[in-house]
N, C-alpha and C positions, 0 to 999 in steps of 0.2 A: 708884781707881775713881771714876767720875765722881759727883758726888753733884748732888741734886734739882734744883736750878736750874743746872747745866750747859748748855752749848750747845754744848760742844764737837763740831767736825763739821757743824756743823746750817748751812744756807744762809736765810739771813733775806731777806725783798723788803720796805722799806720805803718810801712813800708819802710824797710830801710831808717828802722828810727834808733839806733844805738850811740849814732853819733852825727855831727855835722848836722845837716839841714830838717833833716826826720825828727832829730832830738828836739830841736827848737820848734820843728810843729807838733810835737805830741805833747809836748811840756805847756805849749800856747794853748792847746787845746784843752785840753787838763785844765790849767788854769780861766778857763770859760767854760767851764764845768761838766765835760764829757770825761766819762770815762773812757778808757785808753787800752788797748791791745797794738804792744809795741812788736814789731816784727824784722829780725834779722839774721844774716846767715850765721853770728856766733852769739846771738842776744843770749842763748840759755846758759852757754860756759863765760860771759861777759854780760853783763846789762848794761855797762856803761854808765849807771847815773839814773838810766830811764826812769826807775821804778821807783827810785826816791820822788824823784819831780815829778810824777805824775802822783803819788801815794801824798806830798807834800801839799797839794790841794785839797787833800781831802778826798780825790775819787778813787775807782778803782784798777788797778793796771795788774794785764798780764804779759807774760814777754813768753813769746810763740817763735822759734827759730825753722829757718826755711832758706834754703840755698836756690833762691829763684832762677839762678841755669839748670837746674833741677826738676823736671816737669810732674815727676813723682812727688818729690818734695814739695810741690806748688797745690797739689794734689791734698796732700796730708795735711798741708796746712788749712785749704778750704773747706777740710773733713774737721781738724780740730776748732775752730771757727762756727761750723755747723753744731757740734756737738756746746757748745756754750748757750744753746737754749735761747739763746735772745738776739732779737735781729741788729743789723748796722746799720746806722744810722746816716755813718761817712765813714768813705773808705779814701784812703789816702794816699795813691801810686807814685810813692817815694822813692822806693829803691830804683837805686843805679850804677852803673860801671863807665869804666873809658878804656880807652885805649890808646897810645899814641904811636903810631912810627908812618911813616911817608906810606901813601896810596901803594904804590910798586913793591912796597916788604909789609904790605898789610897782611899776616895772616889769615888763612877760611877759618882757622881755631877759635881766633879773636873777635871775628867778624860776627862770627854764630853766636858766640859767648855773649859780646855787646849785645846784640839784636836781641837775646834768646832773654835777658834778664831786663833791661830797658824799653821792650817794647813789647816780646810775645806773653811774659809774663803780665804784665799789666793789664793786657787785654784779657787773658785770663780770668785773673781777679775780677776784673770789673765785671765780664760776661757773667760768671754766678751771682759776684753781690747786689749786683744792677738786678739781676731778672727777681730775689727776694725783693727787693724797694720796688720795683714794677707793680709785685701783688699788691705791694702795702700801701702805693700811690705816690709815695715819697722818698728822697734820700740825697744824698750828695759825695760825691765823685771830682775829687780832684785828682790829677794828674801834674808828676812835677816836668816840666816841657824845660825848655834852654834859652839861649841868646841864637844856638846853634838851630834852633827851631825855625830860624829866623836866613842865618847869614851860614857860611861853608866851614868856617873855621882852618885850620890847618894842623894836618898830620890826626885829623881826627874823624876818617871816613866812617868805619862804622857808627861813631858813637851821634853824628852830622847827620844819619839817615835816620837812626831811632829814633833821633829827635825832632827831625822834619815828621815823623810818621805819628809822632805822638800829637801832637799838633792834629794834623789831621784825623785821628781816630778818638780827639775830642770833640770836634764839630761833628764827626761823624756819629758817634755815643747821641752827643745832646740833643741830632736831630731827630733820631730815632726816640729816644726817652724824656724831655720836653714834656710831651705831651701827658707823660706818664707818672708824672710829679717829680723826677729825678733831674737836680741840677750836674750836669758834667759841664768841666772847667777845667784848667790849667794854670801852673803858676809857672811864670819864667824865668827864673833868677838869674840878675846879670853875675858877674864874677866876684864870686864870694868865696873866705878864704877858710878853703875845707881840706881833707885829706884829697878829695879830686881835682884840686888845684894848686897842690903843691908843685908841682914839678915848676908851673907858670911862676908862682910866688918865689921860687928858687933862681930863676933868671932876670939876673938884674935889666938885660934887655927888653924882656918882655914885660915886667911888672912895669917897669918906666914907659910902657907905651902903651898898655893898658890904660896904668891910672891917668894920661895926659889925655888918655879919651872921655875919662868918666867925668860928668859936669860937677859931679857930689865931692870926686876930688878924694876917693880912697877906695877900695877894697869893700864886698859888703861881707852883713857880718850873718851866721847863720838866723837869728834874732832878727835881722830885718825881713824874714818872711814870716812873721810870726801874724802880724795882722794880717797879711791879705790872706792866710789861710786859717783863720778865723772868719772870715768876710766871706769864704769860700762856701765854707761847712755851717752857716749860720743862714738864720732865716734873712738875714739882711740882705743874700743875694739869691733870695728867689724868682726873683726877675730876668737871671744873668745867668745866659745858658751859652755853649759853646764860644766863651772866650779865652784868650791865652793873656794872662794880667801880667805883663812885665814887670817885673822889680830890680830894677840895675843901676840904680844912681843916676839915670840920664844920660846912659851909653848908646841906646836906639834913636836919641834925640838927636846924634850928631852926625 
């Protein structure tokens, strides 16, 4: 019999999964027995690895490319998604962007772009996948939220507002859908060292002030969010509805 954190059966939609943090949850998930629909804006001329790790389980992965600043494109992809004949089971609002330069040289370009792919997209997604799981009474919806979900960060307005917003349009989801057998949640990853935090990892100032914050005492790695988004998408947390699960070493602790 299957037991708590199973996926066996389950069809997973992951975001932003070619690399960094998405790769680690599609591969986690994969390896808890969902099969996998990996999603990225160059996933079809790049897989990145995806389709072996996911196909190396044993289950089954497709890799769907989508340029989520893109509302056409966000479009086509919830056409091609539809057209696969079978529902989702967990959908996974991974992808994201940044930006960096001081609040006073923030571009509108930038602004839009962050916002448009870190927040409008994802509501998006969730709005169609959510309303199939509504009929079916079940599903689950994670969203990936920040540290910045939390705290202001610096030189990083836009991407400190999508994040604040994700946050709230997960409590917001769960209350609505709760009652409708759909768990939404968030996962918050503290400073883990990805292509979106290079520029940080490249400053000896700031990684030295970083990691003298973290209690864990290093950098997380994509791989440490591999359980709580199994814990996510798993019957283990049908109990556990609009919460934002930190995972940062014990950075929010200090």
């Amino acid at each position: 019999m299957p037991g708590p954190f199973s996926l066996e059966g389950r069809l997973a939609v992951v975001t932003g999964a070619r690399r960094g943090i998405g790769l680690a949850i599609a591969d986690a998930l994969a390896a808890a027995g969902a099969d996998v629909v990996a999603v990225s804006a160059q996933i079809e001329r790049d897989e990145g690895g995806v389709r072996e790790r996911i196909e190396a389980h044993g289950r089954q992965a497709w890799t769907f490319g989508a340029d989520l600043a893109d509302r056409d494109a966000c479009d086509e992809l919830l056409a091609r998604l539809h057209a696969l004949a079978r529902p989702i089971d967990i959908l996974v609002n991974n992808a994201g962007t940044i930006y960096r330069a001081p609040a006073a040289d923030h571009p509108d370009e930038a602004w839009d772009r962050v916002l448009e792919i870190n927040l409008s997209a994802p509501f998006r997604l969730a709005r169609a996948v959510g309303a199939g799981m509504a009929q079916r009474g079940q599903g689950k919806i994670v969203f990936t939220a920040s540290l910045l979900s939390f705290q202001g960060g610096i030189t990083v307005p836009g991407y400190t507002a999508s994040k604040h917003a994700i946050a709230g349009v997960t409590k917001a989801l769960a209350n609505e859908w709760a009652p409708r057998g759909i768990n939404v949640n968030a996962i918050a990853p503290g400073y883990i060292a990805t292509d979106n935090t290079q520029a940080l990892q490249d400053d000896p100032e700031r990684s030295r002030a970083i990691l003298e914050r973290i209690p864990a005492g290093r950098w997380g790695r994509p791989d440490d969010l591999a359980g709580a988004a199994v814990f996510l998408a798993s019957p283990a947390s049908d109990y556990v509805n609009g919460t934002v699960l930190v995972v940062d070493g014990g950075w929010m602790a200090r």
